[in-house]
C-alpha positions as a Markdown table, in Angstrom:
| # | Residue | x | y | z |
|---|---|---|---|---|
| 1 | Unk | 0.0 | 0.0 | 0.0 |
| 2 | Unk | 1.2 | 3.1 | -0.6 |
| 3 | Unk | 1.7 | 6.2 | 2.1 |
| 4 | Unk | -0.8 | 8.4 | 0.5 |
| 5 | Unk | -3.7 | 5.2 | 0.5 |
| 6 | Unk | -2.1 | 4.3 | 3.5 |
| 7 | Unk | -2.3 | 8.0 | 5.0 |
| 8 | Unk | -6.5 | 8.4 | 3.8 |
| 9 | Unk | -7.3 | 5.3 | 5.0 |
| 10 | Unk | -6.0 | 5.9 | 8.6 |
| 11 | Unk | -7.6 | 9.5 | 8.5 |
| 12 | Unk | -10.9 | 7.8 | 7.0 |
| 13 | Unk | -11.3 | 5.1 | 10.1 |
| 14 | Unk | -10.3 | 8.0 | 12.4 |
| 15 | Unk | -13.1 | 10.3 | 10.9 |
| 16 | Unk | -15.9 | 7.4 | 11.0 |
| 17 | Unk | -14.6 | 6.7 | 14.7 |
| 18 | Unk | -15.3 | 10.8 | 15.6 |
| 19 | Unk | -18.6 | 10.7 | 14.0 |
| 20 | Unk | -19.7 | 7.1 | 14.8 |
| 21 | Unk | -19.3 | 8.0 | 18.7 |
| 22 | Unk | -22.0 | 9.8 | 19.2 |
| 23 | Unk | -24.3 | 7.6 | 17.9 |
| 24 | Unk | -23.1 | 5.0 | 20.4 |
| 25 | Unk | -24.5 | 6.9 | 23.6 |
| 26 | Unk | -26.6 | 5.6 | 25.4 |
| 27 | Unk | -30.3 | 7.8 | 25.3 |
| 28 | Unk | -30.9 | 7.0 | 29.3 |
| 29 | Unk | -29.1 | 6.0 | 32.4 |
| 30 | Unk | -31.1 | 4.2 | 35.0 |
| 31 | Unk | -29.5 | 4.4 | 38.8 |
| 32 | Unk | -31.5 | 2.5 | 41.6 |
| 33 | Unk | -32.8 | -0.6 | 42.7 |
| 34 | Unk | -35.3 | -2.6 | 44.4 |
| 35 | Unk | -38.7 | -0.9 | 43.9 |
| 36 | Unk | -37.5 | 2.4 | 43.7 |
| 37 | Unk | -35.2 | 4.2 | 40.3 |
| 38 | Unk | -34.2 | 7.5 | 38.6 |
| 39 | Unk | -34.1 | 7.5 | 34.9 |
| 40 | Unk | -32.1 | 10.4 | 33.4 |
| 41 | Unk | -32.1 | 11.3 | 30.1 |
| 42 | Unk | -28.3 | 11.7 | 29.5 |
| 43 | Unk | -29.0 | 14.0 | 25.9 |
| 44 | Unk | -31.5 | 16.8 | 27.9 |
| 45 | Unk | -30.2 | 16.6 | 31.4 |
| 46 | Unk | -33.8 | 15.7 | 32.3 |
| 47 | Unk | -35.3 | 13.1 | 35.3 |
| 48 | Unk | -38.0 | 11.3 | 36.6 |
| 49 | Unk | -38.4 | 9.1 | 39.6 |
| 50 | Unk | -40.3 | 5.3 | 39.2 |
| 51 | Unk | -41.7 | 3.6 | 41.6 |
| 52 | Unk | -43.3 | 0.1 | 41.7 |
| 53 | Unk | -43.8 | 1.0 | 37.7 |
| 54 | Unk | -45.4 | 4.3 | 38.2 |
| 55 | Unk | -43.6 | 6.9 | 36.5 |
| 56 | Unk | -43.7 | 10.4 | 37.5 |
| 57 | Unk | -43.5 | 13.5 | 35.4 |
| 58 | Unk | -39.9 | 14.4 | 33.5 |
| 59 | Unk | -37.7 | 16.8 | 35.5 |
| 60 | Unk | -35.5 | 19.7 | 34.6 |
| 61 | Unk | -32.8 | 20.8 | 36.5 |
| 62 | Unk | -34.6 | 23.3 | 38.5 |
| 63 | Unk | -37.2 | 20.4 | 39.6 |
| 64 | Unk | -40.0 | 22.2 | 37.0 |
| 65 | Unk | -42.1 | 19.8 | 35.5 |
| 66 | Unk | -42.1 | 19.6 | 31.6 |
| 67 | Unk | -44.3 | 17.1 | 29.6 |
């Protein structure tokens, strides 16, 4: 292989790795356990507390409700 193909095709896999990264996130983060757990949505910064599978209302930051 030449440098040159050699040179694009390490900048290509390092340009697909930048870009393909973000789409790896995870979209929540749940931290709890027995009947009780937050889920945070890690893209908005927004919460909401479950309990026994009753879900209440998404959360801001500032506690203010948001639907």
């Amino acid at each position: 292989m030449d440098t040159p193909k050699a040179l694009f095709a390490g900048l290509a896999l390092i340009a697909a790795a930048v870009l393909f990264n973000g789409f790896m996130q995870p979209k929540y983060q749940i931290a709890g356990g027995g009947a009780m757990a937050w889920i945070i949505d890690t893209q908005s910064g927004m919460f909401r507390l479950c309990r026994y599978a009753e879900c209440g209302k998404w959360l801001d930051a500032n506690m203010v409700a948001t639907e």
